[in-house]
C-alpha positions in Angstrom: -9.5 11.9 5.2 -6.0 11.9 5.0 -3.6 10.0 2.3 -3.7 6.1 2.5 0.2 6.3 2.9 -0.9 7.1 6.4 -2.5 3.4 6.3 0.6 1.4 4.8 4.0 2.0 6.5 7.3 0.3 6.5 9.1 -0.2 10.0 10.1 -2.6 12.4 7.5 -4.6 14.2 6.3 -5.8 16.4 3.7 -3.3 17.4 2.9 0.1 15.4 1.9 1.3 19.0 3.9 -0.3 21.1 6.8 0.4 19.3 7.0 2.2 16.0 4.6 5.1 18.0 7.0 4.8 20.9 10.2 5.1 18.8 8.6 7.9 16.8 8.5 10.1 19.6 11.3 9.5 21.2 13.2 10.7 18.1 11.2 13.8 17.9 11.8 14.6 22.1 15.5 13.7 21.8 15.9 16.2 18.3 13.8 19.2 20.8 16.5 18.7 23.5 19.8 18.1 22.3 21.1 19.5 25.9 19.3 16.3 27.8 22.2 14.1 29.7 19.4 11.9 31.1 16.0 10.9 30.4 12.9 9.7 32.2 9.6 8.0 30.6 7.3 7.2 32.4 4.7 4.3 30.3 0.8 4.0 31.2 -2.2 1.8 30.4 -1.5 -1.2 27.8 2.3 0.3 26.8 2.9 -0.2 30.9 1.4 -3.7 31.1 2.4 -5.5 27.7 5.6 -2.6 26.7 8.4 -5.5 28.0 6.8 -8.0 25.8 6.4 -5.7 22.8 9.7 -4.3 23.4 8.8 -0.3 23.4 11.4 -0.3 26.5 14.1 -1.7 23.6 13.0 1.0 21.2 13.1 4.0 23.1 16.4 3.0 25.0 18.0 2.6 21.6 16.8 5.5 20.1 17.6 8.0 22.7 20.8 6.4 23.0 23.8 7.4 24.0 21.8 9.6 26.4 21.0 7.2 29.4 17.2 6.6 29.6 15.5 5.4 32.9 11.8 4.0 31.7 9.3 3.1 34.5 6.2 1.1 33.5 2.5 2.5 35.9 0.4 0.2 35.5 -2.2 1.6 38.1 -2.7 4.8 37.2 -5.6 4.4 34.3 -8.2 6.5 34.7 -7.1 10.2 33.5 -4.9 8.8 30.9 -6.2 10.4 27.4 -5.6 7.0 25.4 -4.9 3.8 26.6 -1.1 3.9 24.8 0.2 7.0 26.8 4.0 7.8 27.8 5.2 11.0 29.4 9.1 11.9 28.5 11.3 13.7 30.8 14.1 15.7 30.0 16.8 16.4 32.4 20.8 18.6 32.2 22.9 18.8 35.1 20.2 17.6 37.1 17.5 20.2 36.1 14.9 19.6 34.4 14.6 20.6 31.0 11.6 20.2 29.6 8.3 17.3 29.2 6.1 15.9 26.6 3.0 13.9 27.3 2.5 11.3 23.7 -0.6 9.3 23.1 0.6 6.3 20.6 -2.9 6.1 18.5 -2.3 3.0 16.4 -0.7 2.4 13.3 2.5 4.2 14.1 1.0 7.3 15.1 1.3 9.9 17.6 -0.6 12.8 19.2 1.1 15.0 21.6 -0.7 16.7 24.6 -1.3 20.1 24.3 0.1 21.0 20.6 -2.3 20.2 17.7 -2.0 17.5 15.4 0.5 17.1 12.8 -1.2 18.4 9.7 -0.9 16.5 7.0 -3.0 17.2 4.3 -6.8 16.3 3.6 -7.0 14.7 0.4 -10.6 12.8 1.2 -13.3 15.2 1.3 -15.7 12.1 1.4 -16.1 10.6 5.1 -18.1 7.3 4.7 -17.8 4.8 2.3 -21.7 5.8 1.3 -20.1 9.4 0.0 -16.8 7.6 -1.7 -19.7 4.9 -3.4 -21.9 7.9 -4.8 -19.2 9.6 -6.1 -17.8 6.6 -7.6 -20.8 5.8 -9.1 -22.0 9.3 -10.2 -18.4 9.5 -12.0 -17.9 6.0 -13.4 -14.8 5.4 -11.7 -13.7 2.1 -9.1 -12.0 2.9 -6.2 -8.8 2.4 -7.4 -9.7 5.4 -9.8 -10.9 7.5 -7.0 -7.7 7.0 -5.0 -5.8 8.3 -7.7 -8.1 11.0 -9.0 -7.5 12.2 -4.5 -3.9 11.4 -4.0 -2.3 12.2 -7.4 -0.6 9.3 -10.0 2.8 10.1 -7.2 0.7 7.2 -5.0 1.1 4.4 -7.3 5.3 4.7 -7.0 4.4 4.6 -3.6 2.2 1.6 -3.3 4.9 -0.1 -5.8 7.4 0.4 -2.7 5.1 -0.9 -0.1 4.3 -3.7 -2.2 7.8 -4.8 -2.9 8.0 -4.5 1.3 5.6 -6.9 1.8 6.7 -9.4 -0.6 10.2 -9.1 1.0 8.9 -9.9 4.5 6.8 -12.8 2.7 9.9 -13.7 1.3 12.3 -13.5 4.4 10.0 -15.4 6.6 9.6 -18.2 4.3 14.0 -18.6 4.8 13.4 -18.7 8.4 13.3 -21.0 11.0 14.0 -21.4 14.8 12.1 -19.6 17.9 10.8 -16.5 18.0 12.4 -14.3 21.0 10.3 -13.2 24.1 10.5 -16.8 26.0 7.2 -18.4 24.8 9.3 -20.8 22.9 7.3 -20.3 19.5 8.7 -22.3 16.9 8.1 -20.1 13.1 5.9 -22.7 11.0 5.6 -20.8 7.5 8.7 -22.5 6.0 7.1 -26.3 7.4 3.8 -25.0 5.7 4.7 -23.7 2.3 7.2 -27.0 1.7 5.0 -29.8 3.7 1.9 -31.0 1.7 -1.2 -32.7 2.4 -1.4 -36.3 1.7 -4.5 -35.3 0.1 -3.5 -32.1 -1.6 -6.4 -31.2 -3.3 -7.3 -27.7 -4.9 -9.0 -26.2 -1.3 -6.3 -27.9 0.6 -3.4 -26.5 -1.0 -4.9 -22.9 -1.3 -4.9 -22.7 2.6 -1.9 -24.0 2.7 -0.2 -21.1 0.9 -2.5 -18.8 2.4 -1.5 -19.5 6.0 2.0 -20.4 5.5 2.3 -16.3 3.6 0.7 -14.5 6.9 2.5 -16.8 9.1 6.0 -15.5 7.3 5.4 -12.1 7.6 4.0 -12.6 11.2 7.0 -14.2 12.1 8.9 -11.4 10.7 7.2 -8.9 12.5 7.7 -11.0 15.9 11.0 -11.3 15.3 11.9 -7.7 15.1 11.7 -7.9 11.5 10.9 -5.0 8.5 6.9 -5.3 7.8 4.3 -2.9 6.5 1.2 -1.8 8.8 -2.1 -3.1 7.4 -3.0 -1.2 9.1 -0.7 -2.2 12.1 2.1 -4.6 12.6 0.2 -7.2 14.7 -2.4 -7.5 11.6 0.4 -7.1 9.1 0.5 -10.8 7.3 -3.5 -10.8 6.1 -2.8 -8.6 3.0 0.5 -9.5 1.7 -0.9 -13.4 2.5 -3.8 -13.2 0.3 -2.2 -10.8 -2.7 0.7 -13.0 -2.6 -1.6 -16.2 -3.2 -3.7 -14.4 -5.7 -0.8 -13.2 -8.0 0.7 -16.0 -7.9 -2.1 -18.4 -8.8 -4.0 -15.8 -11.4 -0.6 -14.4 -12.6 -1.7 -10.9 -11.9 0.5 -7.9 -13.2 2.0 -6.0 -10.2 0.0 -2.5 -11.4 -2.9 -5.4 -11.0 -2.0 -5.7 -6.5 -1.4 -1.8 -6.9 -4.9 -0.9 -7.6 -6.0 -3.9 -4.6 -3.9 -2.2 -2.4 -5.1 1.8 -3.2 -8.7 0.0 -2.4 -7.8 -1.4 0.8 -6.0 1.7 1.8 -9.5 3.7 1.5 -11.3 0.7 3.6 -8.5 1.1 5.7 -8.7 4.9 6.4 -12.2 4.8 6.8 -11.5 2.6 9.7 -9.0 4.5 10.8 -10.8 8.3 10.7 -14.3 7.3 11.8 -13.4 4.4 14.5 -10.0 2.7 15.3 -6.9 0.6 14.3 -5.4 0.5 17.9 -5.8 -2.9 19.8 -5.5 -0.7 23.0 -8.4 1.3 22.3 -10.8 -1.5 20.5 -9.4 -4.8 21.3 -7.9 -7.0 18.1 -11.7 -6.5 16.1 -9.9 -3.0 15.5 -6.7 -4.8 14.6 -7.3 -8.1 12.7 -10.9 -7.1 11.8 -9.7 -4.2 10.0 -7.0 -6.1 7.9 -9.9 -8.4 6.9 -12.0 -6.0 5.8 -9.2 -4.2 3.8 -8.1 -7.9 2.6 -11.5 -8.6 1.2 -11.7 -4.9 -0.7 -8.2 -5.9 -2.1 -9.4 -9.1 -3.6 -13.0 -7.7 -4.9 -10.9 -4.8 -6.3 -8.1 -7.2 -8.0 -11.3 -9.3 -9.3 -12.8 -6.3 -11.0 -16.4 -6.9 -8.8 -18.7 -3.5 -8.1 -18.5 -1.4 -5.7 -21.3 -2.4 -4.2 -19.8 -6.0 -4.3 -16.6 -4.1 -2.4 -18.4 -2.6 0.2 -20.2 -5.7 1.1 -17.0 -8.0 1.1 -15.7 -5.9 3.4 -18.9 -5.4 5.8 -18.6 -9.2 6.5 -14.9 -9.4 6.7 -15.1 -6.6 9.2 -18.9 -7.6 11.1 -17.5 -11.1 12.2 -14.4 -10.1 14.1 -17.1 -8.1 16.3 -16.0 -8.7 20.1 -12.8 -9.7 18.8 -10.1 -9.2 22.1 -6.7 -8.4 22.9 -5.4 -11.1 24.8 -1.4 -11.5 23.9 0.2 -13.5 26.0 2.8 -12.3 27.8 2.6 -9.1 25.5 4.0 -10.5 22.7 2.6 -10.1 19.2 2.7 -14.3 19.3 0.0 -15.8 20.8 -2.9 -15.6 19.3 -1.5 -12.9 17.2 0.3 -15.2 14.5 -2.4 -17.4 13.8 -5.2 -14.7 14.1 -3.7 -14.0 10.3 -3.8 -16.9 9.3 -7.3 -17.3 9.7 -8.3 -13.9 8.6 -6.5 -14.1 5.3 -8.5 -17.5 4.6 -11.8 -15.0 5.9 -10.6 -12.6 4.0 -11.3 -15.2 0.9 -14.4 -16.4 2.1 -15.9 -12.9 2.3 -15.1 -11.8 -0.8 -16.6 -15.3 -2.2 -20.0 -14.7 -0.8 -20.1 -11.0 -2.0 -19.7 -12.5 -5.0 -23.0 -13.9 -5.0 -24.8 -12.1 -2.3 -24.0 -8.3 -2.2 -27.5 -7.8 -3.8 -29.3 -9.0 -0.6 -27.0 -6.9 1.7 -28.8 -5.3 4.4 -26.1 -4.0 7.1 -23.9 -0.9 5.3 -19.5 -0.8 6.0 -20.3 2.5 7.5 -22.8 0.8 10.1 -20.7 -2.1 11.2 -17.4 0.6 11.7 -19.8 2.5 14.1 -20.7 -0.9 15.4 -17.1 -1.8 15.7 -16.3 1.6 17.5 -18.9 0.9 20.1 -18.5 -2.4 20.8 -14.9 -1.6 21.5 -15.6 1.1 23.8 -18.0 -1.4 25.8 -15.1 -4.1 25.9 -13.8 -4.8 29.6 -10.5 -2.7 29.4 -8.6 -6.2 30.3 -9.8 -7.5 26.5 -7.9 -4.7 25.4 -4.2 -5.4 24.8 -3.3 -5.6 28.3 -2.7 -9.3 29.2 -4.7 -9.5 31.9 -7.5 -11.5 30.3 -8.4 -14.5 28.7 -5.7 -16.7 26.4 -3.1 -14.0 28.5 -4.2 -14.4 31.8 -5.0 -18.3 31.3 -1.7 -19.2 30.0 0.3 -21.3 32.5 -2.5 -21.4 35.1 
């Protein structure tokens, strides 16, 4: 597997495929033809039918500007395209054209590019499953946190420090904000009302959901709004872990090395996902998404609480096995609706999971690796409509 920083990065939301993928490879097609006076993309599949709502028209004008940029959205022609996120750029110089790239956005700010092979960045992870990291683990006394180090080298800890101080900045920021949220749906941002408005009976449960939600609903907003986040893994999932690390460091007054070690843990549950299934809504529908962020929440927590491994692996097994089916419905394309409160209510699952692996991890009967093939295949059965195109359900229900 590769490094977990391929699981956490900072950009602008709000989609790692929609537009941090996008913008990615427009930068690297402009840099390969510095003679183009014109440009042509052409976007496919879910970036065609939900692009204007997650604004990867916006990105790739602004990044290959000054150079003009004419971007046509097909939304008919499906069934050759190699992923479901596929754009084909066009270069052009005193009318001739210049040369062509065919991109596949692939989730979490990644890209593949038709007919050159991957970018190689390095293999850290010989382990592939979580049942090879756990033996290991065990056979070498070491937690997770230990193993990510022992792979990636002590460089991944100044790392995670920056990613950490990201999230807590978009947690932060969105708390400040109020107003609507762009894109016409006329979404009013909620975290500030919820972090300052209590119950009238605040009790201890009350008030931890409140903080919970009113965190992923701040850095939500952010990433709706354009705003700085860090994929976990992907921008429209991005509020689940800073939401429930927030809460927890705040109420247990853990040390920042403390989230650190949560986070390198999540970032293996995380890659897993990532290597042997999917993070793209496109491909898996949101189960891929907001089911993966739970699952990597719930290792975070079991991690920051000191539990076994085996207590880890099954908090995230039921984070992850009951977002099964989960769709991609957005409405309108925007990361909004059901988006914002879909992390909400998987950083309070997130909680819950890790709660009843507290207790119950000896009775476990379903594996993580099982219920990430499960995932894989139940996204691959999903009606293509459930799949980040807003052509079904909440999206195609909406207004009707």
């Amino acid at each position: 597997m590769k490094s977990i920083r391929e699981i956490y990065k900072i950009g602008k939301g709000p989609s790692s495929s929609h537009t941090m993928g996008p913008e990615r490879a427009a930068k690297l097609f402009l840099d390969e033809h510095p003679e183009a006076d014109r440009f042509e993309i052409m976007l496919y599949g879910s970036l065609a039918k939900t692009g204007r709502g997650h604004g990867t028209d916006r990105v790739i004008r602004e990044t290959l500007s000054p150079v003009p940029a004419e971007i046509c959205f097909n939304e008919n022609d499906t069934l050759s395209l190699p992923h479901p996120n596929t754009l084909d750029f066009t270069a052009f110089s005193g009318g001739q054209k210049t040369g062509e790239m065919r991109v596949m956005s692939i989730g979490g700010g990644d890209i593949r590019i038709e007919g050159r092979p991957e970018e190689e960045s390095p293999e850290l992870y010989a382990e592939q499953s979580f049942a090879e990291i756990s033996a290991y683990c065990k056979a070498n006394r070491l937690r997770l946190s230990d193993y990510v180090e022992l792979r990636e080298g002590k460089g991944i800890w100044d790392y995670l420090y920056t990613v950490w101080n990201a999230m807590q900045d978009a947690v932060n920021e969105g708390l400040t904000r109020s107003g609507t949220l762009p894109g016409g749906l006329g979404v009013e941002r909620k975290a500030q009302m919820l972090y300052h408005q209590r119950h009238m009976d605040e009790r201890g449960a009350t008030r931890e959901n409140r903080l919970v939600c009113a965190y992923a609903f701040a850095v939500s907003e952010q990433n709706a709004d354009l705003g700085t986040i860090v994929t976990a893994p992907t921008c429209g999932s991005c509020g689940v872990m800073p939401a429930v690390l927030r809460y927890m460091q705040d109420e247990k007054r853990m040390e920042d090395k403390q989230i650190l070690r949560a986070l390198a843990a999540a970032g293996i549950i995380g890659n897993l996902v990532k290597t042997n299934a999917s993070v793209s809504g496109a491909q898996c529908g949101c189960q891929a998404e907001i089911g993966t962020a739970c699952s990597m929440a719930s290792a975070a927590l079991a991690e920051l609480f000191e539990m076994g491994i085996d207590q880890i692996e099954y908090a995230a097994e039921v984070a992850l096995e009951h977002h099964l089916g989960l769709t991609c419905d957005p409405i309108c394309g925007l990361v909004q609706i059901p988006c914002i409160e879909r992390n909400a209510v998987a950083a309070m699952r997130a909680i819950n999971a890790v709660r009843i692996a507290s207790f119950l991890s000896s009775t476990r009967k379903i594996s993580f690796d099982m219920v990430v093939k499960t995932m894989y295949q139940t996204g691959m059965d999903l009606n293509r409509i459930y799949r980040e195109t807003s052509e079904g359900g909440l999206a195609r229900l909406y207004g009707h």
